[in-house]
C-alpha positions in Angstrom: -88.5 52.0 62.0 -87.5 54.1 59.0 -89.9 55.4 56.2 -87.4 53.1 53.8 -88.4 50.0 55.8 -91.9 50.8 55.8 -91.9 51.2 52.5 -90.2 48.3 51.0 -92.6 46.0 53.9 -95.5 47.9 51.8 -93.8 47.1 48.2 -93.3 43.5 48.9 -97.0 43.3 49.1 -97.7 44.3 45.8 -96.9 42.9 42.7 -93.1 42.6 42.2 -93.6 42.9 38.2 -95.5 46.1 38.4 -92.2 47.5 41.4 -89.5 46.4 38.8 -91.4 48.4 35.9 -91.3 51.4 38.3 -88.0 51.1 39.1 -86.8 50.6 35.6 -89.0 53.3 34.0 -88.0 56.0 36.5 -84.1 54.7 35.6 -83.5 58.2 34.2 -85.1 60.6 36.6 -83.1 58.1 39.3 -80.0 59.4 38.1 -81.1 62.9 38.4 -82.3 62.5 41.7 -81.3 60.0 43.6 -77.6 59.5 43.1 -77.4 63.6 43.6 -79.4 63.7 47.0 -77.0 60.4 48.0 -73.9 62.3 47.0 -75.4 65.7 48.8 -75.4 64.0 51.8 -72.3 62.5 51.6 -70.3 66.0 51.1 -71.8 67.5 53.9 -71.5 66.8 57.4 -74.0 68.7 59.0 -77.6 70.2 57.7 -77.2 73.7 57.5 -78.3 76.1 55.0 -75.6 75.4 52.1 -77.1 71.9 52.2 -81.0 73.0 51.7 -80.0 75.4 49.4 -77.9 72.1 47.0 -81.2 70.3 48.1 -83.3 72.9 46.7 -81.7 72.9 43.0 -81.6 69.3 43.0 -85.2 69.1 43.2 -85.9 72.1 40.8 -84.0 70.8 38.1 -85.9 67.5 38.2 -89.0 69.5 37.9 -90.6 69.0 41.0 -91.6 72.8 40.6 -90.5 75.8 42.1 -93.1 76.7 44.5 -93.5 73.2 45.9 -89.8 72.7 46.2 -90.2 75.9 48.8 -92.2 74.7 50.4 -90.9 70.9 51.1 -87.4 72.8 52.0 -89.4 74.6 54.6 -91.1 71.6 55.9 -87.8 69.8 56.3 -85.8 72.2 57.9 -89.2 72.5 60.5 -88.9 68.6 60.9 -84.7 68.9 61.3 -85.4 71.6 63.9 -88.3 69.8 65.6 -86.1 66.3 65.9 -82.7 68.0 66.0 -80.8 66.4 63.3 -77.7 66.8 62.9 -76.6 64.0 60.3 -77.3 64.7 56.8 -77.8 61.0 56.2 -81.4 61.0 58.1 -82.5 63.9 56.3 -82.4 61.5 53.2 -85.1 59.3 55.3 -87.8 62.5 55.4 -86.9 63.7 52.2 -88.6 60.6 50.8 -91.7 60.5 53.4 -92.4 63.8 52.7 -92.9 63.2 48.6 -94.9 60.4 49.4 -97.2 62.8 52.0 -96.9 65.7 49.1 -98.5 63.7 46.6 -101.1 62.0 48.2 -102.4 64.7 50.9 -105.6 63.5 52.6 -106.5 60.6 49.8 -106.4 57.3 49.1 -106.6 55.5 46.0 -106.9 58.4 43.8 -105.5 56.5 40.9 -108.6 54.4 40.7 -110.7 55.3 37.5 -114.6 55.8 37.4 -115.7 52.7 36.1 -119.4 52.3 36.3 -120.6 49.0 37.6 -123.2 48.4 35.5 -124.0 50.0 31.9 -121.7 52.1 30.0 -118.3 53.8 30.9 -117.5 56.6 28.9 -113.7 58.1 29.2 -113.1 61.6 27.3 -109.2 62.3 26.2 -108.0 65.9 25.5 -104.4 66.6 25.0 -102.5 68.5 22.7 -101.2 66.5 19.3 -97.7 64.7 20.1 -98.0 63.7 23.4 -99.4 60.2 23.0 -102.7 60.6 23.1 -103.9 57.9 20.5 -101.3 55.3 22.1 -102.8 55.5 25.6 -106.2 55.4 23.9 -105.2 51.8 22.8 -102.9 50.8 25.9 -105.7 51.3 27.8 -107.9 49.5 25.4 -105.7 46.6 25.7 -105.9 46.7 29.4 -109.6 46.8 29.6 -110.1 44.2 27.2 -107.1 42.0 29.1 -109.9 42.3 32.3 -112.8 40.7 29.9 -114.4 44.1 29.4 -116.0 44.3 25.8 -114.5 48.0 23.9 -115.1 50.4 21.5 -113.0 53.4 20.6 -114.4 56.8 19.3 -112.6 58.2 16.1 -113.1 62.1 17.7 -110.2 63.9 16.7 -111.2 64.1 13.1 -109.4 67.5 12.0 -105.7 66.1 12.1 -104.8 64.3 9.4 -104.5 60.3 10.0 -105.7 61.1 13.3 -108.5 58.1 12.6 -106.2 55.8 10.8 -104.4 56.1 13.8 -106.7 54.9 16.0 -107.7 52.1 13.3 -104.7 50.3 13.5 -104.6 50.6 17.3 -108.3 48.8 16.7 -106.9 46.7 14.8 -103.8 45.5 17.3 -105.8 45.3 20.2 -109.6 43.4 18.7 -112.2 46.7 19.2 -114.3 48.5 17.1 -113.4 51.4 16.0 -116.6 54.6 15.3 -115.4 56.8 12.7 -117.0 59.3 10.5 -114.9 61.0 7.5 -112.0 63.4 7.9 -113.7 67.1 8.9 -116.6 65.8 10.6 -118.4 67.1 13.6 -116.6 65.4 16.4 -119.9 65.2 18.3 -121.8 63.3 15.7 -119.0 60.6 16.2 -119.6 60.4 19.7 -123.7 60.2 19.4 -122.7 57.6 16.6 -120.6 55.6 19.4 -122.8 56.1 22.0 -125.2 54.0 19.5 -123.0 51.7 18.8 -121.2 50.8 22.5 -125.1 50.1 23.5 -126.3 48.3 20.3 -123.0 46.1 20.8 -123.4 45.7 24.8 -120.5 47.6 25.2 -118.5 48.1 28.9 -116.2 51.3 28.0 -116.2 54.0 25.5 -113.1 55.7 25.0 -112.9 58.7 23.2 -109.9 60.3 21.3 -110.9 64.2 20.4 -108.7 67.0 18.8 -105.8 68.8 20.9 -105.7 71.9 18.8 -104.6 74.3 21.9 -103.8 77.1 20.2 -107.4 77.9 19.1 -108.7 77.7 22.7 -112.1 79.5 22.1 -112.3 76.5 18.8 -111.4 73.9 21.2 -113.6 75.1 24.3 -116.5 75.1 21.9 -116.1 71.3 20.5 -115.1 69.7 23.8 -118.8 71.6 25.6 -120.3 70.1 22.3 -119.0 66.9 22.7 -119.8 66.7 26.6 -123.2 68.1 25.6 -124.4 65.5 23.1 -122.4 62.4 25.6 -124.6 63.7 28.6 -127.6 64.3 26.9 -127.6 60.3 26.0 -126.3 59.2 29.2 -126.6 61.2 32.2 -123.5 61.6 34.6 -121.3 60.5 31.7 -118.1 61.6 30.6 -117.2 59.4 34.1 -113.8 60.6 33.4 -112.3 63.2 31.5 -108.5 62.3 30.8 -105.7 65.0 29.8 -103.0 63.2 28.2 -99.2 64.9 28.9 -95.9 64.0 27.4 -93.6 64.0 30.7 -90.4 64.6 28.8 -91.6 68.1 28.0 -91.2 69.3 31.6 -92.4 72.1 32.8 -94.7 72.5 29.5 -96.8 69.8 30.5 -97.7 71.7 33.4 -98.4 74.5 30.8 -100.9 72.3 28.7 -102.5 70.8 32.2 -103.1 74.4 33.7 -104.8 75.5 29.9 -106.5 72.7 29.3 -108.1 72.6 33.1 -109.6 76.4 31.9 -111.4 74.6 29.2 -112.6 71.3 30.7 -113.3 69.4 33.9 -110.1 67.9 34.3 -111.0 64.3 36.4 -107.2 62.6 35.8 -103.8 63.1 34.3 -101.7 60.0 32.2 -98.5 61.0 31.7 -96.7 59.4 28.9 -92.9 59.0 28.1 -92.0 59.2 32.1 -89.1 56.7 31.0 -87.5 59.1 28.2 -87.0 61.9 31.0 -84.9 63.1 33.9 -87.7 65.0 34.8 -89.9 62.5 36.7 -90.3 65.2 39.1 -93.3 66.7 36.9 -95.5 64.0 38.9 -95.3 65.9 41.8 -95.6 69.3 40.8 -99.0 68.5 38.6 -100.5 67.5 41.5 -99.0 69.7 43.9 -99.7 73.1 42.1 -102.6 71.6 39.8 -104.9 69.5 42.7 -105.3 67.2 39.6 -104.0 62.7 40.3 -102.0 61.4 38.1 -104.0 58.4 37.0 -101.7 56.4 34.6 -97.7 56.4 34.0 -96.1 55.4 30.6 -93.0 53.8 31.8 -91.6 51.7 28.3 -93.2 50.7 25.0 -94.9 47.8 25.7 -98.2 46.9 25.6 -98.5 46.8 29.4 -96.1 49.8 30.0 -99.3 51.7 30.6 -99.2 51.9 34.4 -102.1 52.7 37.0 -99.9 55.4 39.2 -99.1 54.5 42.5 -97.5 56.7 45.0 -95.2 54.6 46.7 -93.9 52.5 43.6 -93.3 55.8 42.4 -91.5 56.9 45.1 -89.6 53.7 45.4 -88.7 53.9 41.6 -87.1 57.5 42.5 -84.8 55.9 45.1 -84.8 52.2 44.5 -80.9 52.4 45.6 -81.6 54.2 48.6 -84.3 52.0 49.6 -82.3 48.7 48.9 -78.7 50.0 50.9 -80.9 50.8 54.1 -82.4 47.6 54.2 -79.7 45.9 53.3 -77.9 47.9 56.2 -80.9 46.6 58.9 -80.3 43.1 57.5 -76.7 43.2 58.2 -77.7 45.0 62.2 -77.8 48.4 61.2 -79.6 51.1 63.4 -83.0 51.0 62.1 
């Protein structure tokens, strides 16, 4: 059975809502991708090394990143050898298998956040300014609070100007406290202050916003130890996660802001915001290809609950939801499986 009947068996057991926002959200990088690896194969008629090298810039220009585009080329012509294909149609078939097998490696459920069981969870965002930072602070706010879990957000970035009022009115939308102190102040006095507050209030998760102010990395290296140093101090083995926010329609500059931002902090999880205003969708891979960092959450639309937990396959299935859909709608109809 084909890796595109597996995987649509595996879809069809998950939640057909959250498939469709995949599919819809990854419209975009679809076009980049899909339609040109369907119209690669069609042009050829056997693999040789024209096709790889088409293959090859196909994959690059969607930003699935130089080095690991190599190497999947390489790995596909091994498995053509090894299986000696000669149609350019099941090459389409491993292409997709081997994302899937890119991505997740050796684990499983690497999406899942660190959410403590009992007492307080506290989540640390970095990020540069721009890239959505404040938004997925309240997205996931919503989404916690939609599960029954009692909030608070920490007003941290307090050097960029409406930074706080920001995160107010997200407050505000979702029904969660907001801990601020005034414009300038020390970012880790707000965070002792929420720390008081999320345990005076019986809080269940404490998400923090801090400044993205990159291009002062020895500033920014400082503030974030600070911060981590004051959130430790009052509850040991917290930040349980440490979240760098990206803006996928910057490309390859994401990867940029990941690989500086990993210098200066422990890196647990990636969201990547704005996957739905890019061709680029490819990013997903290469960040955790070249970067060993998951992907933990998707922005795929505007909407409240656009803010996705990342899944492999439904990302996979969103990159070649055609694909997927003609093969099994070739088995239905008696197709070679």
């Amino acid at each position: 059975m084909g890796f595109f009947i597996k995987l649509k068996e595996k879809l069809t057991k998950q939640t057909n809502t959250i498939t469709e926002k995949f599919k819809d959200g990854l419209t975009k990088t679809r076009e980049n991708i899909s339609s040109k690896v369907n119209d690669l194969v069609a042009r050829y008629r056997k693999v040789d090394e024209d096709f790889f090298e088409e293959l090859e810039e196909i994959l690059i220009q969607a930003d699935v990143g130089f080095d690991t585009v190599l190497e999947l080329v390489d790995e596909l012509k091994m498995e053509v050898k090894r299986r000696n294909i000669q149609d350019p149609l099941a090459v389409r078939d491993i292409i997709v298998e081997k994302l899937v097998e890119i991505y997740r490696g050796d684990e499983e459920e690497i999406n899942t956040l660190n959410i403590q069981q009992d007492g307080l969870t506290v989540i640390l965002f970095v990020g540069v300014n721009g890239v959505g930072k404040t938004t997925t602070i309240g997205k996931l706010a919503y989404k916690f609070k939609q599960e029954g879990k009692k909030v608070i957000l920490a007003a941290g970035d307090t050097f960029r100007a409406g930074a706080i009022e920001q995160l107010e009115v997200w407050g505000e939308r979702v029904g969660v406290d907001v801990i601020k102190q005034s414009e300038g102040s020390d970012p880790a006095a707000v965070m002792y202050d929420a720390i008081q507050a999320a345990r005076a209030r019986h809080a269940d998760i404490l998400l923090c916003d801090t400044a993205g102010r990159l291009q002062n990395k020895v500033n920014l290296m400082r503030e974030l130890e600070k911060v981590k140093r004051v959130i430790e101090r009052e509850i040991p083995g917290a930040p349980h996660e440490v979240l760098l926010v990206l803006d996928a329609t910057t490309g390859q500059n994401a990867m940029v802001q990941a690989k500086q931002f990993k210098e200066v902090t422990d890196v647990s999880g990636i969201v990547l915001t704005k996957l739905d205003g890019t061709a680029k969708g490819g990013i997903v891979i290469a960040i955790r290809k070249e970067l060993h960092i998951p992907v933990k959450f998707v922005g795929l639309g505007e909407k409240m609950d656009d803010l996705q937990e990342f899944n492999p396959e439904q990302y996979v299935y969103g990159l070649f939801a055609g694909l997927v859909e003609e093969e099994n709608a070739r088995t239905d109809d008696g197709g070679d499986l």
